[in-house]
C-alpha positions in Angstrom: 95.9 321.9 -84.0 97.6 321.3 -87.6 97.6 325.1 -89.0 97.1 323.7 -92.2 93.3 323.6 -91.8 92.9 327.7 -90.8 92.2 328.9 -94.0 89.0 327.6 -94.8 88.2 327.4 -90.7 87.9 331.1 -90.9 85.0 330.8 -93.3 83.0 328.9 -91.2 83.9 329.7 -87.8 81.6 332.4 -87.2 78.5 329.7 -87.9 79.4 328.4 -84.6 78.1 330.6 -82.9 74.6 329.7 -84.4 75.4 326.0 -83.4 76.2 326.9 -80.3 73.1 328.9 -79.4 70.6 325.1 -81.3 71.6 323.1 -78.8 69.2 321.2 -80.6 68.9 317.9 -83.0 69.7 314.6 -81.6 73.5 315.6 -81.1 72.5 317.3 -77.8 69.6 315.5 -76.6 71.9 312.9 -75.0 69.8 309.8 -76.9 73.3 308.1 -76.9 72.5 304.0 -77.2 74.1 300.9 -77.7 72.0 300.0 -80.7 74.7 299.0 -83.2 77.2 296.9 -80.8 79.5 295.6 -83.9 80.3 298.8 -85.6 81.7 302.5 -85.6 82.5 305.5 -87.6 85.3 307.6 -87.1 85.9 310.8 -88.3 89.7 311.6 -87.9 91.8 314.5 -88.9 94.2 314.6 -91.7 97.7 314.8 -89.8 99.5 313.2 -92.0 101.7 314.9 -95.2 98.2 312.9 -97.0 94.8 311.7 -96.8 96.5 308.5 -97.8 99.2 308.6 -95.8 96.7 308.8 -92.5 95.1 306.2 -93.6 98.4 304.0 -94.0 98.8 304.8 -90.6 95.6 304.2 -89.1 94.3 301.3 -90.4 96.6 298.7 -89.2 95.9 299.7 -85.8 92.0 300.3 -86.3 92.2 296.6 -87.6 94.3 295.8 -84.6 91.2 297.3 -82.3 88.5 295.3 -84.3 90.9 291.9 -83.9 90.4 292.6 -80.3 86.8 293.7 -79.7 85.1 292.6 -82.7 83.8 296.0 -83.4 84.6 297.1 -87.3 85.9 300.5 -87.3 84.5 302.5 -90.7 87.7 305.3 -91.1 87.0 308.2 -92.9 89.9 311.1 -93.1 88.4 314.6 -93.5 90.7 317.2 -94.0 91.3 320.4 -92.2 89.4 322.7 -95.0 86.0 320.8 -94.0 86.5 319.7 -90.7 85.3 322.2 -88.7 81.9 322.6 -91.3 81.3 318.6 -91.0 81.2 318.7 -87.4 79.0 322.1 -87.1 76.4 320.0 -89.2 76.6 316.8 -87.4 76.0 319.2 -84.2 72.6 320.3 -85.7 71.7 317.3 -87.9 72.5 314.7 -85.3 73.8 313.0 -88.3 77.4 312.4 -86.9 80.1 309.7 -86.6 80.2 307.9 -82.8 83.8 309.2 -82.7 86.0 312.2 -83.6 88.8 314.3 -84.3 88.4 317.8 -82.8 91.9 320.8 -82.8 92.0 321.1 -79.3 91.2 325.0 -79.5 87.7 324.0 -80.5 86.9 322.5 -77.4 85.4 325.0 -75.5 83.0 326.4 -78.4 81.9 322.8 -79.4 81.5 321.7 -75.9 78.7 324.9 -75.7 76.6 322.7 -78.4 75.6 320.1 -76.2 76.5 317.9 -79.1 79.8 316.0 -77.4 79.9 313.6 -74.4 81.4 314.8 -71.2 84.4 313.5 -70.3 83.0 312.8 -65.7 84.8 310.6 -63.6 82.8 307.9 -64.7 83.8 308.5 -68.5 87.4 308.8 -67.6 87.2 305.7 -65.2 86.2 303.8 -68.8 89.8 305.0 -70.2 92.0 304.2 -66.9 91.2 307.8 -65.6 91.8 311.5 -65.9 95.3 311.4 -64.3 96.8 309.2 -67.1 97.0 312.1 -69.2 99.5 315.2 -69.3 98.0 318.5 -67.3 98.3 320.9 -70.3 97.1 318.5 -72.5 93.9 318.3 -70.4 93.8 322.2 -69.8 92.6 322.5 -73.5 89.7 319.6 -73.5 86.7 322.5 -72.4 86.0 325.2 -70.5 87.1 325.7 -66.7 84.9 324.5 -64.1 82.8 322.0 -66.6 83.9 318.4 -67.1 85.9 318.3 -70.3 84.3 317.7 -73.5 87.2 315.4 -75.1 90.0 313.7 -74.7 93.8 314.6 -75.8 94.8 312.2 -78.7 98.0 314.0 -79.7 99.9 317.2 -78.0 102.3 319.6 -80.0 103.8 322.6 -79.6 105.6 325.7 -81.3 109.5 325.9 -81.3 112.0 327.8 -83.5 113.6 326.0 -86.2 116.7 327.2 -87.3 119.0 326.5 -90.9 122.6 325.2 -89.5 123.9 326.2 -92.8 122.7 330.2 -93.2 123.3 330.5 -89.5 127.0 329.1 -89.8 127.1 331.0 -93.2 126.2 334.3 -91.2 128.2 333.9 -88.3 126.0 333.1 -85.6 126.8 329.9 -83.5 123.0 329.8 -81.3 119.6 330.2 -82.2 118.5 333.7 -80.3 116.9 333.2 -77.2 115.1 336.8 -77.2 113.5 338.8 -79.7 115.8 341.4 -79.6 118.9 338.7 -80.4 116.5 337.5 -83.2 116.4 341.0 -85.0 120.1 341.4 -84.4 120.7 337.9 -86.2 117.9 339.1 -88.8 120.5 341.7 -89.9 123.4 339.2 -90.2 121.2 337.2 -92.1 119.9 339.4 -94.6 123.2 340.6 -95.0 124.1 337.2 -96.8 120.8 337.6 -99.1 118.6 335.0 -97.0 115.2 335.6 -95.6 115.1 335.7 -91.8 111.7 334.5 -90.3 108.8 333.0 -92.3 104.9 333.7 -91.4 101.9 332.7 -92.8 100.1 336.1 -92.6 97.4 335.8 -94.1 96.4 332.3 -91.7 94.2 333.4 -89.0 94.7 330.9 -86.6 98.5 330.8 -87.1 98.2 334.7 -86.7 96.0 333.9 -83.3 98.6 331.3 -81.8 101.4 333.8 -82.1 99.3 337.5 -81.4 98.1 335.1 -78.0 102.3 334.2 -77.3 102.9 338.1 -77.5 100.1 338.7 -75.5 101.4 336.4 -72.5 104.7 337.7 -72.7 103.0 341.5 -72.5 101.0 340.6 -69.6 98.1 340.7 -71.4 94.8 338.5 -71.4 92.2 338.8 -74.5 89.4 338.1 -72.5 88.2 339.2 -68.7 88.3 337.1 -66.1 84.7 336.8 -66.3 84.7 335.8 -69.9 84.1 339.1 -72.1 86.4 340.3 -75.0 88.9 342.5 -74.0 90.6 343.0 -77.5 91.4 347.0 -77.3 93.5 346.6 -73.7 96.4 348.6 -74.3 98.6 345.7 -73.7 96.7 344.1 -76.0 97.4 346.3 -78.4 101.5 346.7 -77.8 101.4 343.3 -77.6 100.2 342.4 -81.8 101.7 345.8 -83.0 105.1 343.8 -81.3 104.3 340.7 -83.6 103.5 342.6 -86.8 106.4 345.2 -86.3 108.2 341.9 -87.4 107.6 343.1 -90.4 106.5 346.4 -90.7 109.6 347.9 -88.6 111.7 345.0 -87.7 112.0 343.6 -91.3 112.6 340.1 -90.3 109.2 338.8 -92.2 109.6 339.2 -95.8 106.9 341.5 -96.7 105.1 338.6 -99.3 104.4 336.5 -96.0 101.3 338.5 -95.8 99.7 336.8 -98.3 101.0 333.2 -96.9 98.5 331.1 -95.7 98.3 327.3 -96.5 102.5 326.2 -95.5 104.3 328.2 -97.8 106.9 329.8 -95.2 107.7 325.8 -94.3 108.7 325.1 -98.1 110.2 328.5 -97.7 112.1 326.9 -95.0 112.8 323.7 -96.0 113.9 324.7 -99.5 116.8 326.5 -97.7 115.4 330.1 -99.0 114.7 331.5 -94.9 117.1 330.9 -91.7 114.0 330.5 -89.0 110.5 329.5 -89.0 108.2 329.6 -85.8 106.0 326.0 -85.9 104.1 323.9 -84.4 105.7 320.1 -84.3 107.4 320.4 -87.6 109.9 317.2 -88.3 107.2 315.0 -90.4 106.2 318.6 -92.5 110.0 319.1 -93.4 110.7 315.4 -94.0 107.7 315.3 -96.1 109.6 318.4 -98.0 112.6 316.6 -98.1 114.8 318.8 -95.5 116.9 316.4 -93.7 116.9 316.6 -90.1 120.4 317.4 -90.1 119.8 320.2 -92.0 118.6 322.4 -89.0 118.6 322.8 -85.0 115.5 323.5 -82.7 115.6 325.7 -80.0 112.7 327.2 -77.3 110.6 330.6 -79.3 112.0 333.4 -78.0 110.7 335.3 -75.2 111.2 339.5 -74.6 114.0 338.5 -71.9 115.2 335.8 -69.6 114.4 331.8 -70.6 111.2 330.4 -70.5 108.6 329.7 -68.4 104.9 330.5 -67.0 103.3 333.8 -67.6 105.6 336.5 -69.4 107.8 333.6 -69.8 104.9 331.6 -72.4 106.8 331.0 -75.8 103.6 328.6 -77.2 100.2 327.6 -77.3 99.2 324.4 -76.1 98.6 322.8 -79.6 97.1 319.4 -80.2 94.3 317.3 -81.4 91.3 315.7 -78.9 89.3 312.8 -79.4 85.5 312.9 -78.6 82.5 311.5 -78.5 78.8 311.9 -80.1 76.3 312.0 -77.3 73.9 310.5 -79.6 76.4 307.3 -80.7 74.4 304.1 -81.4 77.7 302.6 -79.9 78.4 304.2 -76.8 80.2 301.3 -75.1 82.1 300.7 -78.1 83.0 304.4 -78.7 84.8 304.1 -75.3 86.8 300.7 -75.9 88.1 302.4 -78.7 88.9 306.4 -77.1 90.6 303.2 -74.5 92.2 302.0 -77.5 93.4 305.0 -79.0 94.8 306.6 -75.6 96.9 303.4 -74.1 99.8 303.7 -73.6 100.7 301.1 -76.8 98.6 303.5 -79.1 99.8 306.5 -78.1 103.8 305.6 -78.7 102.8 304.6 -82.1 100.8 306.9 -83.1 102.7 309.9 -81.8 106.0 308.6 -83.1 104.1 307.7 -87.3 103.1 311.8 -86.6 105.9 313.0 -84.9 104.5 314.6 -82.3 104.5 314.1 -78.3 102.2 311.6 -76.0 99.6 313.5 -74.4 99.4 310.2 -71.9 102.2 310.2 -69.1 103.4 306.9 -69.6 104.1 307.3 -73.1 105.8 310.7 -72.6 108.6 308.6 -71.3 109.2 306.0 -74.0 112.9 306.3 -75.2 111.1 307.3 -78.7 110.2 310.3 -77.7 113.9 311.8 -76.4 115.5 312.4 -79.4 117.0 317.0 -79.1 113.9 318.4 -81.1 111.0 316.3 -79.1 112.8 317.4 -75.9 112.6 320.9 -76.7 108.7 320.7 -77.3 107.9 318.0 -74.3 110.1 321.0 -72.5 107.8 323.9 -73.5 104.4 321.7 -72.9 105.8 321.0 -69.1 106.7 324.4 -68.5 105.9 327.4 -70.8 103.1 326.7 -73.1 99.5 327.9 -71.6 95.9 326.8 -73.0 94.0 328.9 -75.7 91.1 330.4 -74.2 88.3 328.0 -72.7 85.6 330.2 -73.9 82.5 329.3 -76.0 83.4 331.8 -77.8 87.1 330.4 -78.7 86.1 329.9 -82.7 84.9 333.3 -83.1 88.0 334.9 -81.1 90.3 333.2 -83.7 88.4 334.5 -86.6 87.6 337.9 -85.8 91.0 338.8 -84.2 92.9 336.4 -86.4 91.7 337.9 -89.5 92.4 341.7 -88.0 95.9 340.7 -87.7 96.1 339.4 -91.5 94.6 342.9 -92.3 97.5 344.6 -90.2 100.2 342.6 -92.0 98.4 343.7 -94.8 99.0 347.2 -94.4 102.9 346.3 -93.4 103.4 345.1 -96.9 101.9 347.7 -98.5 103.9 350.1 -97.2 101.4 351.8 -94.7 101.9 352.4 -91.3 101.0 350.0 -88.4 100.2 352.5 -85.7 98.7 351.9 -81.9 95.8 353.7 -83.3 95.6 351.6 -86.5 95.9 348.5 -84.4 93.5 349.3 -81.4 90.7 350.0 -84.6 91.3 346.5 -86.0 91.2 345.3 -82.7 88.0 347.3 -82.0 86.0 346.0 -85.2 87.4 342.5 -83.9 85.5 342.6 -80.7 81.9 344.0 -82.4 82.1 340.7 -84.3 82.4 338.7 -81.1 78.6 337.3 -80.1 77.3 338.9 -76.9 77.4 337.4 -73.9 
């Protein structure tokens, strides 16, 4: 999911939860029909540097879909800021598009509104089946145990990106595989008046995709098995203190991250003012900030030792965007020609290549468009070290509540006061009594 979209997300989030518990309106009922054979809206998210730019992209192949079908696509881009809110109102209005554009961490907690069509056998058999698609991809689409609730559209993940020039300039000749090596080149850095490592602290869902990295590598799980907050486990705990110590003890986030929120630390980054940013599938953002892809390397995040892998090993989130359905489309039949459409293997290679980020569909994984160094790092990490956002109801609360304790912790760190265990573990506890009970 674009982290572009998290600031205003974390004003709406908790109204899920009130969604959630409807269940009602026409989005749920399941009233689906094939009423309005010739036409379909679709909502789709803005991934593109623009509104505009999206649309430059899409419509050429929406046109291509209609050429084939004879069904007219009506487009409409929403951006990130009222994404989340539009979709929360279709789900109790039943006044939604047939298709849409979900962040795959939203699965899970918009799948509990009833509002979205499963994704059974039979659904998947309309698309050429469930084992087209990448297993990673599909392990963020809903929660464990139910038939998924979407469809992966695009697949991204994070990766270090590293300035060529400061690192040459400071001596170093590889990116740091460990965190340790990445505090030790922090020093180097800094030493030739460059910021190290840019954050957007005060973004609650890029604070949630990193605090839930730490927590893999601690050993640590946010939830129970069973499904209840768990936010004041101790390794919990040691795991976000190790994420904001950064920059509270570390002092490889400049302290005015904390107030970062909507991209800054990429301009940071592609202005040439900070050696390293941690992102999520960032060639088109620097291109679109004029940073020349020769301007910098990308290597695997760092892990606390070894290379990496599964469990301790995870260095990223499995980031990406889904494509579902309205249970109450007038155009059910069309709606799944054109999730078809949109997920062949034609689609996805242009698609993923106009956004620059990686085929959730096996087939087009494999296209010679996708090998280039930097998409080999990131189709690396989604095979083999990225794990799935938790596939809880819940999921859109989780973000907000502990997302939003870790901007007030980097808070503190720039301020000057100290980020304790204890001061943690309380920002972790008020967290958890905003969750919804079970």
């Amino acid at each position: 999911m674009r982290s572009i979209r998290a600031a205003a997300v974390g004003a709406v989030t908790m109204s899920l939860a009130l969604a959630a518990t409807a269940c009602g309106g026409g989005s749920s009922s399941g009233s689906g029909s094939n009423d309005s054979p010739k036409t379909l809206t679709y909502w789709a998210s803005n991934q593109g540097a623009s509104i505009s730019v999206d649309k430059k992209v899409l419509q050429p192949e929406l046109d291509k879909f209609e050429r084939r079908t004879g069904i007219k696509v009506k487009l409409e881009v929403v951006p990130w800021s009222d994404l989340l809110n539009r979709i929360l109102t279709a789900t109790t209005s039943g006044q939604g598009p047939d298709v849409l554009n979900i962040g795959n961490t939203w699965s899970a907690s918009l799948q509990a509104t009833g509002a979205l069509q499963p994704w059974d056998a039979k659904n998947f058999g309309k698309i050429g089946g469930r084992d087209r698609f990448v297993d990673s991809a599909l392990g963020s689409t809903g929660a464990e145990g139910k038939d998924p609730a979407a469809v992966p559209l695009y697949s991204m993940a994070y990766a270090l990106y590293y300035n060529k020039k400061i690192f040459a300039d400071a001596g170093i000749g590889k990116p740091p595989a460990t965190w340790d090596e990445l505090v030790a080149d922090g020093r180097k850095i800094k030493a030739k008046g460059k910021s190290v490592l840019g954050a957007e602290g005060a973004n609650v869902s890029e604070n949630i995709h990193h605090v839930f990295v730490f927590a893999k590598q601690h050993g640590a799980d946010f939830f129970t098995a069973d499904g209840k907050p768990d936010f004041t486990n101790p390794k919990v705990v040691e795991a976000i203190k190790a994420y904001v110590d950064l920059m509270a003890k570390d002092k490889v986030i400049p302290t005015g991250d904390a107030e970062y929120a909507q991209n800054q630390s990429v301009s940071d980054f592609a202005k040439g003012k900070q050696a390293m940013l941690l992102w999520q599938t960032a060639a088109s953002n620097l291109k679109s900030q004029g940073m020349s892809e020769d301007d910098y390397g990308v290597a695997p995040v760092p892990v606390r030792s070894g290379t990496p892998g599964t469990g301790a090993q995870t260095n990223s989130m499995v980031a990406g965007i889904n494509i579902a359905v309205f249970r109450n489309s007038h155009n059910l039949d069309g709606a799944a020609k054109f999730v078809k459409f949109m997920t062949s293997d034609e689609e996805q290679k242009i698609l993923n290549k106009a956004y620059t980020t990686i085929p959730p569909v096996k087939a087009a994984l494999q296209d010679p468009a996708f090998s280039d160094p930097a998409t080999v790092v990131l189709k690396q990490t989604l095979a083999t070290s990225a794990a799935a956002l938790p596939q809880v109801a819940a999921e859109s609360q989780f973000e907000t509540a502990v997302g939003t304790a870790v901007k007030e912790l980097f808070a503190d760190a720039a301020a000057g006061r100290a980020v304790t265990t204890d001061s943690v573990k309380a920002e972790l506890e008020k967290a958890q009594q905003q969750m919804p009970a079970a």
